[in-house]
C-alpha positions in Angstrom: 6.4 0.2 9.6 6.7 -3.5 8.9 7.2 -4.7 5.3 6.0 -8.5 6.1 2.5 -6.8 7.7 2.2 -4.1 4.8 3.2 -7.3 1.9 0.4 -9.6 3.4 -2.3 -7.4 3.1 -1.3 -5.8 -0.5 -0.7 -9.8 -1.6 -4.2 -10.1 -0.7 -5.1 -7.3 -3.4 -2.6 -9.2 -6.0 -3.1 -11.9 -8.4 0.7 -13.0 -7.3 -1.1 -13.8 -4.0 1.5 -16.5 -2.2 4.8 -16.0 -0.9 6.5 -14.6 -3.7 8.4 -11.6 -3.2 6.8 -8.5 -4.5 9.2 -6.6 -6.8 8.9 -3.0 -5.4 9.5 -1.4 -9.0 6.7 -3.7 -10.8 3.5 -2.0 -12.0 0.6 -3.0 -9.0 -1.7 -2.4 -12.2 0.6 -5.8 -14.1 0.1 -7.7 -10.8 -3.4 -7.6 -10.7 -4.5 -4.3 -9.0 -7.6 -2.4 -10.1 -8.8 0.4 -9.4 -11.8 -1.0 -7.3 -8.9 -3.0 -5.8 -6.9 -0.1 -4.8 -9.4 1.1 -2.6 -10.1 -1.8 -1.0 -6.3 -2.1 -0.2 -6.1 1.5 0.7 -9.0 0.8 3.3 -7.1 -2.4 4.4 -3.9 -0.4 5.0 -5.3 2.4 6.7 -7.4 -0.3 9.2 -3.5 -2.3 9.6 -1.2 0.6 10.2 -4.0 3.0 12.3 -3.5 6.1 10.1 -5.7 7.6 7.3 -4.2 8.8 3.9 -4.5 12.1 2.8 -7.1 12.8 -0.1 -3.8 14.3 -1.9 -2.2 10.8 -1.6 -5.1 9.2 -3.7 -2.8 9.4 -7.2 -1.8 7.2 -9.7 1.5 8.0 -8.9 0.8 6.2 -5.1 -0.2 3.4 -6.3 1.8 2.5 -8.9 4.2 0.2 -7.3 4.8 -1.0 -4.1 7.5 0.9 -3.5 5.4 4.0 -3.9 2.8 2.8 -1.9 4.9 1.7 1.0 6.7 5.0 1.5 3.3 7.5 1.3 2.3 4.9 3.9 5.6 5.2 5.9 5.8 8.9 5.4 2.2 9.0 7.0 2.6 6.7 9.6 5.7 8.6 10.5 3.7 12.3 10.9 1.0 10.6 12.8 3.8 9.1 15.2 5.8 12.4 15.4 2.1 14.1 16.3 1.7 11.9 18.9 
């Protein structure tokens, strides 16, 4: 997985927005992200990386940083590359 790939498109979802580094412990919900947003980033993600999120990954808990965030998507990405 590529942090500068998987930071570009979450910036996009961000007030932050720029090149700032994303401090993968903040609250995505203090930097901007809504709930109508998180969708939008999950469909983004799912388009960028080529794999779809399971409906038990759809939690608060996912999205709540980027830290989070990033490794459901890695852990993902990783079953769908060990499938194949």
């Amino acid at each position: 997985m590529d942090n500068d790939r998987f930071d570009e498109v979450l910036r996009g979802h961000l007030n932050s927005g720029g090149s700032t580094p994303i401090d993968p412990d903040a609250p995505l919900k203090d930097l901007g992200l809504t709930s109508m947003e998180a969708v939008e980033l999950l469909f983004d993600l799912e388009d960028e990386f080529g794999v779809e999120l399971p409906d038990e990954a759809m939690t608060d808990e996912t999205f709540s940083t980027r830290r989070s965030l990033f490794s459901k998507l890695e852990q993902v990405h990783a079953t769908k590359s060990a499938q194949s």
